[in-house]
N, C-alpha and C positions, 0 to 999 in steps of 0.2 A: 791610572795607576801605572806606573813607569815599572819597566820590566829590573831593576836592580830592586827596586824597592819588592815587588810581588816574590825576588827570589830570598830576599832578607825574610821576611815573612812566613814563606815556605817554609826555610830552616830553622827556625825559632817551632813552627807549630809541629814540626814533625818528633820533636821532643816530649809531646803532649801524648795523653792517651788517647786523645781524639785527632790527633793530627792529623790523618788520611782523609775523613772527613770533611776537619777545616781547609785543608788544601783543597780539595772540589768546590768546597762554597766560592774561597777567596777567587780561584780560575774562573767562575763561573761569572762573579762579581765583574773580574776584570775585564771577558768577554764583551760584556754588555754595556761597561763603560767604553769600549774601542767601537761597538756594533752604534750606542747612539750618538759618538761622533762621526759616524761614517755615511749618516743620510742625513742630510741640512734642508733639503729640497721637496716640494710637494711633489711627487712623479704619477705620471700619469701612461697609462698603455693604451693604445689605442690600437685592440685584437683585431687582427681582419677574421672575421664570419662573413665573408662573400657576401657583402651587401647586406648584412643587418645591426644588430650595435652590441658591443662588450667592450667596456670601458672601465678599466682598473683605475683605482686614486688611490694613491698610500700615503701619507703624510710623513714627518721627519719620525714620529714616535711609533712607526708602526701602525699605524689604525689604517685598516681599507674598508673602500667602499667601491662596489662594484656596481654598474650600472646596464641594464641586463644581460643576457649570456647566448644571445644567437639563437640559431636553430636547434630544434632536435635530430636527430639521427644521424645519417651518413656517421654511421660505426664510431658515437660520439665525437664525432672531428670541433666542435666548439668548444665543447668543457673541454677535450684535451686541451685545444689552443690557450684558453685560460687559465687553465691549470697549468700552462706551462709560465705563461705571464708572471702569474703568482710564485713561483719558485723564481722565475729569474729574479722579481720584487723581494723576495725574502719573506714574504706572509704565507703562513701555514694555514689560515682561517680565514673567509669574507664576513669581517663584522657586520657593515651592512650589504643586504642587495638590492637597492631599487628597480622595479620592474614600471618603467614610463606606459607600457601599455600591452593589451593581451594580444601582440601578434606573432605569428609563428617567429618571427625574423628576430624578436626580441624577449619570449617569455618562453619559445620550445626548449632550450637550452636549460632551464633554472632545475628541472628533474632529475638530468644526468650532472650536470652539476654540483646539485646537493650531493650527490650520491658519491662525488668524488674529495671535495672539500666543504669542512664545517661550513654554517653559514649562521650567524649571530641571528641578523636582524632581518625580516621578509619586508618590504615597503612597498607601497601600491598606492592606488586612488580609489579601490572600493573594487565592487563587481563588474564585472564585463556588462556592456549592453551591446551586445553582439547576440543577435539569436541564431540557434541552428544545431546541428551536431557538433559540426566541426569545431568552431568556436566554445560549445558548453566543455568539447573534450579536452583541450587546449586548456581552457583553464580550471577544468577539474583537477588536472594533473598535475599543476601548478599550484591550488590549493593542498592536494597531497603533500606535495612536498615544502609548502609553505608552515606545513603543521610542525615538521621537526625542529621547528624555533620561534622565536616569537615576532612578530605580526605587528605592524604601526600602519594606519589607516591617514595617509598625508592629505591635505587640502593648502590651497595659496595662502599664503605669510605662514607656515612653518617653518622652525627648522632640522634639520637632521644633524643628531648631536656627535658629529662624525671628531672624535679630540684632535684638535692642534688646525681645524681647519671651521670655515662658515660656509655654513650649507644652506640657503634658501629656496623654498618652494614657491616658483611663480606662475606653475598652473595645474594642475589637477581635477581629475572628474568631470572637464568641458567649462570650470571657473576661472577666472584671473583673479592674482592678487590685484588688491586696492593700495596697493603701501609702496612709498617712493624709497628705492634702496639708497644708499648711500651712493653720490655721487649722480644721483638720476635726477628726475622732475623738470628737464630744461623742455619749454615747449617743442613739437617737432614740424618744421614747416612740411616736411612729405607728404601730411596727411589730407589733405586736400587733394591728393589726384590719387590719393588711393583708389583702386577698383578690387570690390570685393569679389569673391568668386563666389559659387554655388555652396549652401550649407554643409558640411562632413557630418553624418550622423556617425562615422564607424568610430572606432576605439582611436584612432590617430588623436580627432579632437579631442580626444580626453588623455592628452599624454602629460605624465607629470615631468615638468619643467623646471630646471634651478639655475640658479648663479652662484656660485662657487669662489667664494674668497679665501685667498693666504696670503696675509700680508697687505700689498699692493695690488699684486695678481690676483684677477678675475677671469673667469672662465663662464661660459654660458654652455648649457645643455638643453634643448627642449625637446629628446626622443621626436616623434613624429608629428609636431604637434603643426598644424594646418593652417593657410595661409588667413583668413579672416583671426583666427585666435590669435595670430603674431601678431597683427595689427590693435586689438587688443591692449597689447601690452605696451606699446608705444605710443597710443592718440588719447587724446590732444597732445600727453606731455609723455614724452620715455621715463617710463619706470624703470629703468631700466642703467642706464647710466653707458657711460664705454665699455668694450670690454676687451680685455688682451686678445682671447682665443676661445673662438667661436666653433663649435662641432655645427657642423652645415646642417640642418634643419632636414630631419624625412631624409636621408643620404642625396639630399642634392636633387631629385624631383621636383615638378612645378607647381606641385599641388601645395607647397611649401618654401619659406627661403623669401617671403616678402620683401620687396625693396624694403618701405616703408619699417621696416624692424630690422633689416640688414644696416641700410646708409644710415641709420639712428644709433646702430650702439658702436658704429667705427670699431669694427675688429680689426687688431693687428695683423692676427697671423687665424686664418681658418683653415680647418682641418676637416675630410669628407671622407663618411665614410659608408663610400658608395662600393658595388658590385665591377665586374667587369661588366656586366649588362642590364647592371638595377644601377638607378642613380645617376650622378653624374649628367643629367641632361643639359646641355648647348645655355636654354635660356636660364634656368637655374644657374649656372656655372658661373655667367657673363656677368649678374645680379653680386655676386660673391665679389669677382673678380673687379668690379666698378667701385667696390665702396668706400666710400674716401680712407684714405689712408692704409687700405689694405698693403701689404708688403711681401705677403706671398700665401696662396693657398700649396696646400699641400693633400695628398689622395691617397687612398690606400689602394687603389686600383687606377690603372689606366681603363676611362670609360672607352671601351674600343668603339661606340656608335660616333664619339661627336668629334671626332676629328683634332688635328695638333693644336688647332685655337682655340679648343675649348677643354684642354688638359694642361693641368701642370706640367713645368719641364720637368722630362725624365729620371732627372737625379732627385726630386721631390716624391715621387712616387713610389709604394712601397713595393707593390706588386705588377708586373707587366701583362701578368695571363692572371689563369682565373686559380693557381693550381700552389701556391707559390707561398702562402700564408703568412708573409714578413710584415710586423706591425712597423706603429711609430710610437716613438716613446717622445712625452716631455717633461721637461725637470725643470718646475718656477722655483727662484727664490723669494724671501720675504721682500725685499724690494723692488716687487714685479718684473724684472729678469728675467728672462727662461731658453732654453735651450731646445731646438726638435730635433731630433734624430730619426734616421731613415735606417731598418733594420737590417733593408735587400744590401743596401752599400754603403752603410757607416756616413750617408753624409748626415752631415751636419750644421747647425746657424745660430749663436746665439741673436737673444734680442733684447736690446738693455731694457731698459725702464721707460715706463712713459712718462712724457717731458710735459 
């Protein structure tokens, strides 16, 4: 609505008995036509919680989904963080929250949280199989607060009906999907010198895992999920397809980040989001950083253990200390596009489309 016309409008309705009225609607109207031409992009946040995961998605209409929300405590320093994402995003609500699995680093957060913004939808893979106090208190707390909305129980080949974006579920509850996504099913030669490591009984294996499509762009997420399960999903053939931008597997740990699922789905551009002292490990990093056609990782921390070879260069990085809490934002377009931004110093890289 062109601002000559909204004031033609104006004048005409103020003649009315209801004019004051109708002038609120009309502004209101016009608002909202300028607000949804003003996000075209899927944007995505990527909060530093020092070494654990909160990852905002907003699509061009408004819809978010959050994927989970760090730790609990330290005088709620995570929800704020996210709560601050969310305002700079322009969402007042988290439609949905997926919670990939019950560890402090990823589900202590979801309490304080709720506490601070609505939250639509609660999504999970079922019950904890972690015994103990700590773990039952951990996700007792989480079920509290899972109560104040409604509740979806995911497993592999779901999807999360997040509008304006495709959300597939490719692992859940210590399962893989069986189902070839779009663009996947090419044999993978890797798999022959795979070496498995020792079985994960804890809640990592059981993290839920998606690919995330808008458009062209795809994005891959597997929360913590463990280096035999990754293998999983790429042998004999990649279920899996290519994918633009990779969130590093377990923040970059060895126990996670398998060649064999790394050099399979050719990430562009990976993003890690490791601790200053969690994450980030040397051999992990090296895996990332070998994979054909990678173009650049990026970190929300410098891992201070593993040395300048085995961090991004410094204008990639969001954070240098541990104190400093500067995300990374990305913004794909429909034509798989996309842009990362570095929040400590504005840098920036687009990256076209894949050819």
């Amino acid at each position: 609505m062109s601002r000559t016309i909204l004031a033609a409008t104006m004048e005409e309705m103020m003649r009315t008995r209801f004019g004051w009225i109708a002038i609120a609607i009309a502004v209101a109207m016009a608002l909202a036509v300028v607000d949804g031409q003003s996000r075209t992009t899927l944007d995505v946040y990527f909060v530093d919680v020092e070494g654990g995961q909160a990852t905002l998605i907003v699509t061009p209409s408004g819809a978010s989904m959050l994927v989970d929300a760090g730790w609990s405590g330290v005088n709620g320093r995570d929800a704020d963080r996210i709560a601050a994402a969310a305002k700079q995003a322009g969402v007042s609500r988290i439609d949905y929250l997926v919670v990939t699995h019950y560890h402090r680093d990823h589900v202590g957060g979801v309490p304080e949280l709720a506490a601070k913004i609505p939250v639509g939808t609660f999504i999970d893979h079922g019950p904890t199989v972690e015994p103990g106090e700590q773990p039952a208190a951990l996700y007792n707390a989480y079920v509290a607060a899972r109560a104040k909305g409604r509740h979806l129980e995911v497993k592999p080949g779901d999807t999360i009906p997040v509008a304006g974006l495709d959300v597939r579920v490719v692992s859940a509850a210590g399962e893989l999907t069986k189902a070839t996504l779009p663009g996947g099913g090419a044999a993978n030669p890797l798999c022959g010198a795979f070496k498995p490591k020792d079985p994960d009984p804890t809640e990592n294996a059981r993290s839920v895992g998606m690919v995330l499509t808008f458009g062209r762009f795809r994005m891959l997420d597997l929360g913590d999920l463990t280096w035999n399960k990754e293998q999983g999903l790429v042998c004999p053939n990649n279920l899996l397809g290519s994918i633009d931008l990779s969130l590093t597997t377990h923040h970059g740990l060895d126990a996670s980040g398998a060649d064999v699922l790394v050099h399979a789905i050719r990430p562009r551009v990976a993003v890690m989001n490791n601790g200053a002292t969690k994450g980030g490990v040397p051999s992990a990093w090296q895996i990332v950083h070998d994979s054909p056609g990678l173009q650049d990782i990026w970190q929300l921390h410098r891992a201070v253990n593993a040395g300048a070879d085995h961090n991004a260069p410094e204008p990639l990085i969001a954070n240098l200390d541990e104190t400093t809490a500067f995300g990374i934002k990305l913004s794909a377009e429909r034509d798989g596009s996309f842009t990362v931004v570095n929040a400590r110093n504005g840098q920036s890289k687009r990256y076209g489309p894949r050819l």
